[in-house]
N, C-alpha and C positions, 0 to 999 in steps of 0.2 A: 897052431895059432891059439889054442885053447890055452895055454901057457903065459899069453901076453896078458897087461893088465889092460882095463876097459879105454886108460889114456891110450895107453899105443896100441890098441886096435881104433882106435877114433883119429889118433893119428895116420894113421896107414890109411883110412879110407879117405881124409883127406886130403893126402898126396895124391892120389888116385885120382878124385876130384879136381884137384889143382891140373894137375897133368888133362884130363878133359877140355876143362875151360883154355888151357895151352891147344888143343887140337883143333877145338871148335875155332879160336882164334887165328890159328893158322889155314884152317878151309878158309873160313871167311874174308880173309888176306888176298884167296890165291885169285876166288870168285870177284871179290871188288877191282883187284888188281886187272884179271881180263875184259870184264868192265868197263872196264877207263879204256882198255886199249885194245879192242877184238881182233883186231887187224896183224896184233903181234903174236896170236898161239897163246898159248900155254904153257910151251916151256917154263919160260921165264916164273911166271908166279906159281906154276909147281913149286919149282926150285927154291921161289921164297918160301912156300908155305913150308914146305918139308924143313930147311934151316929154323923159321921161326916156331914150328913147333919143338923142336930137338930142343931148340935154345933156350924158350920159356920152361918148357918140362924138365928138363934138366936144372935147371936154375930153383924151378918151385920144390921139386923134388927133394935137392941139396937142402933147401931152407928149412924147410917143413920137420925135416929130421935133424938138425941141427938147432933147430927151433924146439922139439920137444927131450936133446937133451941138455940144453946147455945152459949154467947156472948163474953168473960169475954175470957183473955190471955190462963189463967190457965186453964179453961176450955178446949180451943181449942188445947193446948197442949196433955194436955192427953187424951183427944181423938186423933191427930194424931198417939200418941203411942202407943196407943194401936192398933189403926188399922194396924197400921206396925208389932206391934206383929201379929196382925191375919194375917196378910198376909205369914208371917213366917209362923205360925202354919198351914196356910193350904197350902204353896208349898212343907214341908216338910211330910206332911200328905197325901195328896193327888195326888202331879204333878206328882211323879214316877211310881204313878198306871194310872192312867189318861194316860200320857205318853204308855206306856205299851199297856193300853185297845184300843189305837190308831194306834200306829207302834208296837207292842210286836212281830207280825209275819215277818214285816216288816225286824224287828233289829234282831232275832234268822237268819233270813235267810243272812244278809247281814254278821253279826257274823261268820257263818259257811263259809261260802265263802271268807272269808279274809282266813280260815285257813286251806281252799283248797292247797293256795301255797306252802304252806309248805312240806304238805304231797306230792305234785308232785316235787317240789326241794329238799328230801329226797329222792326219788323214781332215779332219775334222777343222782342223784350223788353218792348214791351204785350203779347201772347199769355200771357206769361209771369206780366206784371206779372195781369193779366185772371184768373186761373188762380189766383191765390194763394191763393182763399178754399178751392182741395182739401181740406187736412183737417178742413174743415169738414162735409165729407161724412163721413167713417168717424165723428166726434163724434156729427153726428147719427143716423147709423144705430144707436153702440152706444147711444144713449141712446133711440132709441122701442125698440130689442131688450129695454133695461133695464125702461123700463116698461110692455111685454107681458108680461116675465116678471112684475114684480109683480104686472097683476094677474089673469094666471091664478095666480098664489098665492094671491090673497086669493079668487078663484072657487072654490078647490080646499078654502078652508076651513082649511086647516096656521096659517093665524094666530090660532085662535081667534076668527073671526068669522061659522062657517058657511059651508055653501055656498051657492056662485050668485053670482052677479056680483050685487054690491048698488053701494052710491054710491061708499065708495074703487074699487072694482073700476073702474067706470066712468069715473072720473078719471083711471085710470089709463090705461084703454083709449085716452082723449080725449088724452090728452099723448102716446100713444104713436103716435096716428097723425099729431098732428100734428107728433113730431119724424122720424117717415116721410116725413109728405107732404114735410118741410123737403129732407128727404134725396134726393126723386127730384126735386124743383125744382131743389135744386143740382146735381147730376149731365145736367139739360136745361141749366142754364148753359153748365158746363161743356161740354157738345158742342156749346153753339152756339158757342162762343169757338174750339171747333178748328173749328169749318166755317168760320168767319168767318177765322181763322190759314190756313188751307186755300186760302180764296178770296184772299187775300194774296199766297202763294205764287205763283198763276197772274198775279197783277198781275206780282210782281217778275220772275217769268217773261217777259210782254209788256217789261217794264224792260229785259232783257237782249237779248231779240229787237230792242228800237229801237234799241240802242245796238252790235249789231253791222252794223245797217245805217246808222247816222248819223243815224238819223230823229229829232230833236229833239221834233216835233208829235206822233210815236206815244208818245215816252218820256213826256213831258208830260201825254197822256192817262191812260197809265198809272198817273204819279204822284201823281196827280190821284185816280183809283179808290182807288191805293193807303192815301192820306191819310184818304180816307173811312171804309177799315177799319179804320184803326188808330186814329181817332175812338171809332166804337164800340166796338171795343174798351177806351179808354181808358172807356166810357162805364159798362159791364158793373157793378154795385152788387150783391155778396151783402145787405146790411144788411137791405133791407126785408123778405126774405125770412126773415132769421134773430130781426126785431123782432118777429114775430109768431108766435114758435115757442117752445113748451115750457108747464111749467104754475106756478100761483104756488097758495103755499100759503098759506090766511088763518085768522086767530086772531082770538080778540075783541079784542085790543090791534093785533095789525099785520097788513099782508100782505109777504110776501116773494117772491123766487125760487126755485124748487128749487135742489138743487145742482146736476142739471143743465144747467139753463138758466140759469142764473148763469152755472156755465164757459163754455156754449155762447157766449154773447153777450160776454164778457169774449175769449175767443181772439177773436172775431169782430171786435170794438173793435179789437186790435188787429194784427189782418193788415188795417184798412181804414187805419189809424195810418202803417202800415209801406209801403205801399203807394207806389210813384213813376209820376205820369203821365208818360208818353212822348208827345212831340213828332214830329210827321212832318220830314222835311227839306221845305224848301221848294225848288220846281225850277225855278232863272231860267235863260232859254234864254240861249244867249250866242254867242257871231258867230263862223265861222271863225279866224278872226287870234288872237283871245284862246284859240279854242283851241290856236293852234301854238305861240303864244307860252307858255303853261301847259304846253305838251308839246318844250318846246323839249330837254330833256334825255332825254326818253321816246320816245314813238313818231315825233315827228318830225324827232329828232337826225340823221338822214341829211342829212334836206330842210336843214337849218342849215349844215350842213357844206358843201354843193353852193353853196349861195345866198349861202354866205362867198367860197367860190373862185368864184365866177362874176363875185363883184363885186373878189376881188383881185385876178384873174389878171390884168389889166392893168396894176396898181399891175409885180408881177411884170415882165411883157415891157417896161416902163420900165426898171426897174433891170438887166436882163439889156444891153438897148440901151446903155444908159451907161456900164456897168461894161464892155462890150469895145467900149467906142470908140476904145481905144488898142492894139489889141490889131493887130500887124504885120500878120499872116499873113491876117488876114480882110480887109484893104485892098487886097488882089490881083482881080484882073481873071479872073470864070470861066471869061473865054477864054484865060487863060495859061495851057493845060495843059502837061505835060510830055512832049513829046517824046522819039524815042529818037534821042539824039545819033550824028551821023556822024565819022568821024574827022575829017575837015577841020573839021566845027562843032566837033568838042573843041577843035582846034587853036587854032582863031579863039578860043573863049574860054578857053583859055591866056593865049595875048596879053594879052589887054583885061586878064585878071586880075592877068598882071603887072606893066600898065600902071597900074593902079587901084593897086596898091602902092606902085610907085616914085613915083608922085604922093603917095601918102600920106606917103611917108619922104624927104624931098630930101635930105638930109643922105648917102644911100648916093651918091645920085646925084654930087655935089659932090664926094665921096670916088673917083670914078672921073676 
């Protein structure tokens, strides 16, 4: 090797190089590759990696030394083309598992956690949505308060009909408790809707814990629970409770609703009108690779960045090879060091220098 000049021992070592960055990119292939799919072995992405290393390393190898000797336009053309095809062939062969083998856990977990929010802004707006029938509560509270008051008035006599609870009295009592009872039925609603919003929370809680560990099967359990509550919830109906609530008043021509039971059921109509069911997201699991490739600009942008240079840096040590193929000073011999000249060596190479002159110029010489 002492023999070679400093280009082609700088070539050599970066064929050697190239070929590495070919190995490391074929592990990293084999690792992302099982990755994506545990369930399948190992064969398989052995078998790729061992192919795409042969295939890269042979290819950089070829170039590299065709790179450092070849002179001619046409030559160096289609060697750049081709290395540019390889470059192609091995980011599209290799970067997304590369990728993968580096942030795979990285990007599932960052993946699941984007789509934590959703499940909790679902959660959050059935509770909500669940909940609307509230002022349906203070309605019916002022309305059985309304008629207890009437009919301790009409008990109390102040209407001109004597005392004692007689039949209005008693109508009144009768609508009064059942726009009470209305009133502590809604109010059990409502606390079931926050236990049930409550018990959500801990779902999306478990949501978060899967998704800082990458655990797909636990997020999925999760969201699966979580779906269920926001079911019921969507499920949650004031109506039946408020259809049966207040009093009607009858005449020999009609019957009617009071007025407050009119209002009652009329706001009621319309917070059930206004009302929007909420949708659970649904949660498809999805494979390592789609998630680096989805995280390609986020959490896995390192991993991209490496598994681009890994696969150009030999395109690279090509064109570095080619480009000082003509370059003088690297065509030297690393045994020619520089000596420290004796005066007889200066001497001698005086001479020779002069002599390399006078050859160079005959015309002095002729002139002597």
């Amino acid at each position: 090797m002492n023999d070679l000049t400093i280009h082609a021992r700088a070539a050599r070592f970066l064929r050697f190089a190239a070929i590495g960055c070919a190995i490391l990119a074929a592990v990293s292939t084999t690792i992302g590759l099982h990755a994506s799919d545990p369930a399948a072995g190992w064969f398989i992405p052995v078998l790729t990696g061992v192919v795409i290393a042969f295939a890269l390393g042979v290819l950089w190898h070829v170039l590299i030394e065709a790179a450092e000797r070849v002179r001619s336009s046409l030559g160096i053309t289609v060697i750049v083309i081709i290395g540019a095809l390889g470059v192609g062939f091995a980011l599209m062969s290799s970067a997304s598992n590369i990728a993968a083998a580096m942030a795979g856990k990285a990007s599932v977990s960052a993946e699941l956690t984007d789509r934590v929010d959703a499940y909790s802004k679902a959660l959050s707006q059935s509770a909500l949505a669940a909940k609307s029938f509230q002022p349906l509560v203070d309605i019916t509270s002022a309305a059985g308060a309304t008629m207890e008051g009437k009919a301790n008035l009409e008990a109390s006599g102040l209407n001109g009909t004597g005392t004692g609870c007689g039949q209005r009295c008693e109508t009144y009592k009768g609508a009064a408790t059942s726009f009470q009872t209305t009133s502590q039925q809604l109010q059990a609603l409502s606390a079931e809707v926050e236990t049930l919003r409550l018990q959500g929370l801990e779902y999306v809680s478990d949501l978060r814990t899967a998704a800082s560990s990458s655990d797909q099967l636990a997020f999925g359990r999760a969201a699966q629970n979580l779906s269920a509550v926001i079911d019921q919830l969507n499920a949650v109906d004031h109506m039946p409770l408020v259809a049966a609530t207040g009093m009607v008043t009858v005449t020999n021509l009609s019957s009617e609703l009071t007025p407050e039971t009119s209002s009652l059921q009329s706001k009621a109509k319309d917070i059930a009108g206004e009302r929007v069911f909420v949708e659970a997201p649904v949660f498809v699991p999805f494979s390592v690779g789609e998630a680096t490739r989805a995280q390609m600009f986020g959490a896995a942008l390192q991993a991209w960045i490496a598994a681009a240079a890994i696969d150009a840096l030999p395109f690279v040590f090509m064109l570095l090879v080619m480009l000082t193929a003509r370059e003088p000073l690297l065509r030297d011999l690393p045994s020619q060091s520089t000596k420290e000249r004796t005066p007889e060596a200066e001497r001698v190479a005086k001479i020779r220098s002069d002599e390399d002159h006078i050859a160079q110029r005959p015309y002095l010489a002729a002139g002597e």
